[in-house]
C-alpha positions as CSV (number, residue, x, y, z in Angstrom):
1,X,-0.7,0.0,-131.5
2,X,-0.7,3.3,-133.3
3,X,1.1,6.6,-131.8
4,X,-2.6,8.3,-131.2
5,X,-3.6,5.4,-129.1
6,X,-0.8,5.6,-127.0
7,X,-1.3,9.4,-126.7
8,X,-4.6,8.5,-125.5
9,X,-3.0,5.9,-122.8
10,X,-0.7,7.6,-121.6
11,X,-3.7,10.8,-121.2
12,X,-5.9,8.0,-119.5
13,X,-3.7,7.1,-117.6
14,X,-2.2,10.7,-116.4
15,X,-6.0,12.5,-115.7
16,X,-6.6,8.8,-113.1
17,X,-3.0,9.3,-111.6
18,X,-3.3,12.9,-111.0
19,X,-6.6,12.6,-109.6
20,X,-6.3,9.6,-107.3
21,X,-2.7,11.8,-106.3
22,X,-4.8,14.6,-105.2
23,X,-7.1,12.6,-102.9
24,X,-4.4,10.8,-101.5
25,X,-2.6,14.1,-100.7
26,X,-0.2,13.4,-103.3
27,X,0.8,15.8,-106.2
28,X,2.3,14.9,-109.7
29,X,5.2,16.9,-111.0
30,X,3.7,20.0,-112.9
31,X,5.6,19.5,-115.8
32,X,3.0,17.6,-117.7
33,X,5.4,16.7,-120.8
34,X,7.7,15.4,-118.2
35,X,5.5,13.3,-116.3
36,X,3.6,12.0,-119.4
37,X,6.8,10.6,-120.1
38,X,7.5,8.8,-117.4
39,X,3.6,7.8,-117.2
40,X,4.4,6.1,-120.7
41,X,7.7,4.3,-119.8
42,X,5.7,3.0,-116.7
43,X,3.0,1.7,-119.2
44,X,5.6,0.1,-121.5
45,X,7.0,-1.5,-118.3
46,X,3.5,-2.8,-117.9
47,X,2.9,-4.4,-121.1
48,X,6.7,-5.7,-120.6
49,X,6.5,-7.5,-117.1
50,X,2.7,-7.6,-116.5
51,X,4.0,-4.3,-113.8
52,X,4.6,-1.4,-114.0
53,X,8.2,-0.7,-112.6
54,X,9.3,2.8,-112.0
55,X,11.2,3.6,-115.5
56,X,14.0,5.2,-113.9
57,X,15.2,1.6,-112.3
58,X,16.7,-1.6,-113.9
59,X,13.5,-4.1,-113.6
60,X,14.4,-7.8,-113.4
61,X,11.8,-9.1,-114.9
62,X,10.8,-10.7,-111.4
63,X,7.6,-9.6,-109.9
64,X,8.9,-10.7,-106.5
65,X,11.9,-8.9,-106.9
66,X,11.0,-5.6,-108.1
67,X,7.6,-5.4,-106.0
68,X,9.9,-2.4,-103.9
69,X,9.9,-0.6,-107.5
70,X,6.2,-0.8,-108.7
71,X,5.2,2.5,-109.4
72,X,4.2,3.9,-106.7
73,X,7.6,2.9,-105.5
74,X,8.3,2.1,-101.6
75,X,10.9,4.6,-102.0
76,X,8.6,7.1,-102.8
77,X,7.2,8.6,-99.5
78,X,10.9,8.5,-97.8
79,X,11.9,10.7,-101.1
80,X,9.3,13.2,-100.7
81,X,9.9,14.0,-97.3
82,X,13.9,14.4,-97.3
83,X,14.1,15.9,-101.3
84,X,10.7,16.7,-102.2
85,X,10.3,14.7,-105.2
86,X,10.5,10.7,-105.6
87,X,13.7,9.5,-107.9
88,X,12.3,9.7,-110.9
89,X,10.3,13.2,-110.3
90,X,7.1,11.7,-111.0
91,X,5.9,12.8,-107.2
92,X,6.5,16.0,-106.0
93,X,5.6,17.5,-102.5
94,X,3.4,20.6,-102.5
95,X,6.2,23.3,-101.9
96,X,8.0,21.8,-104.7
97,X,4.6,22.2,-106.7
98,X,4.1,25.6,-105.6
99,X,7.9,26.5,-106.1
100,X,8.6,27.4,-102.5
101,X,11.3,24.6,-102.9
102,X,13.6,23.5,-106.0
103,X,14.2,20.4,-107.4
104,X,16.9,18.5,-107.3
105,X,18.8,15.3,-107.7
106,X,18.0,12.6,-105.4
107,X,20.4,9.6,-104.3
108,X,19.6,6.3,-105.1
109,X,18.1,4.7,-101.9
110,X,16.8,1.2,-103.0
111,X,19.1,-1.7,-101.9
112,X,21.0,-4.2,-103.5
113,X,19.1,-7.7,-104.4
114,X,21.2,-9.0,-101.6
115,X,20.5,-6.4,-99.3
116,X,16.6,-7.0,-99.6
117,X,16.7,-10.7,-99.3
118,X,18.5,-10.5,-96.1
119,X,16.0,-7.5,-94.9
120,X,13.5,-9.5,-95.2
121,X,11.1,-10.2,-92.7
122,X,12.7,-7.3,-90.6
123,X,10.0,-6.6,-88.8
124,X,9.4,-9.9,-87.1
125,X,11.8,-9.7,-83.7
126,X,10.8,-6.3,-82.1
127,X,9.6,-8.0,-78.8
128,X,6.6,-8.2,-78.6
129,X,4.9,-11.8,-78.7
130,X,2.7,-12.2,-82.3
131,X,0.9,-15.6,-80.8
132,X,-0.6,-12.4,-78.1
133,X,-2.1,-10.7,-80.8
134,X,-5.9,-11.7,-81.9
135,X,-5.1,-10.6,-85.6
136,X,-1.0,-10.3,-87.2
137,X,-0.3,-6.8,-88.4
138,X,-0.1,-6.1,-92.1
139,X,2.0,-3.4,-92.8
140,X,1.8,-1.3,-96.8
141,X,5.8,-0.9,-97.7
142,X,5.3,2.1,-99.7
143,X,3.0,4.1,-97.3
144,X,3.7,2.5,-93.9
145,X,-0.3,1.9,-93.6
146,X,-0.7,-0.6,-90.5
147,X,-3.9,-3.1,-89.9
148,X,-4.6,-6.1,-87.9
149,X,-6.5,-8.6,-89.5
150,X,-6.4,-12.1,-90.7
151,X,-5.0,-11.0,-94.4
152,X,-3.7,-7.4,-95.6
153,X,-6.9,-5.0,-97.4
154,X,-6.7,-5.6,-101.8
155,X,-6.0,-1.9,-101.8
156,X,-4.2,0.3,-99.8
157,X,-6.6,2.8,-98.3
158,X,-4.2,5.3,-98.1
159,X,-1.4,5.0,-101.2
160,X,-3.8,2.8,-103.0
161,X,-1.2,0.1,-103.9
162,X,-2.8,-4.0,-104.2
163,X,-2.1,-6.4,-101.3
164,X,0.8,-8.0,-103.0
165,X,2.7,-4.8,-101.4
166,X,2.0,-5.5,-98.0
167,X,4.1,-7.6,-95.2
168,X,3.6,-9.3,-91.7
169,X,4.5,-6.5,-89.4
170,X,3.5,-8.7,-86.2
């Protein structure tokens, strides 16, 4: 592929991001060097693994074990809200954006391999009785999105991440 078709990717790609950011309440980081970038490392990690892994992360090669680092990460929304920006500073929140608020570095939060295996299925002793629900409980990992019904929604409605990112809450 020649360098002006992955220009016009990568600006493809960035214009449907940034909008379906801004309906989602979401902003991208204003630097727009910067975040085409990262929008391009995401895209090599597509044509790499078949996903697009967050490019500031070791990908496996795994689906199933990097699902918690598909752009958008589930690490993302946790980020925003105690630094204002995910890890990688493709997502910023809006007084970062409007520089009430300055960037800065932003610990590591995603666990080891080991630490995610045994997480697993976390959800599933809270006390409460899932044969006593009509429907089990899908929950989104990046968002938090909940909804009862026999399988999780092919799209989140809120962060807009496929099915394969939900798990049985209940």
């Amino acid at each position: 592929m020649s360098s002006s078709e992955d220009d016009s990717l990568v600006e493809d790609y960035y214009k449907k991001l940034k909008q379906e950011a801004e309906i989602s309440g979401y902003h991208l980081n204003s630097d727009e060097e910067f975040t085409k970038e990262l929008l391009s490392s995401i895209l090599v990690n597509q044509q790499r693994y078949g996903y697009g892994a967050c490019p500031c992360r070791l990908a496996s090669g795994k689906n199933e074990e990097d699902l918690d680092l598909i752009c958008p990460c589930d690490y993302r929304d946790p980020d925003l809200d105690e630094y204002g920006a995910c890890y990688c500073g493709l997502y910023v929140s809006g007084e970062i954006l409007r520089g009430e608020k300055k960037l800065r570095s932003i610990p590591e939060r995603r666990p080891t391999l080991e630490e995610r295996k045994e997480n697993a299925g976390q959800f599933s002793d809270i006390g409460i009785s899932a044969s006593a629900l009509p429907f089990p409980v899908w929950r989104c990992r990046v968002c938090g999105y909940l909804c009862a019904r026999d399988e999780p929604p092919e799209v989140c409605p809120i962060c807009k991440v496929g099915k394969e990112r939900f798990e049985r809450f209940l």
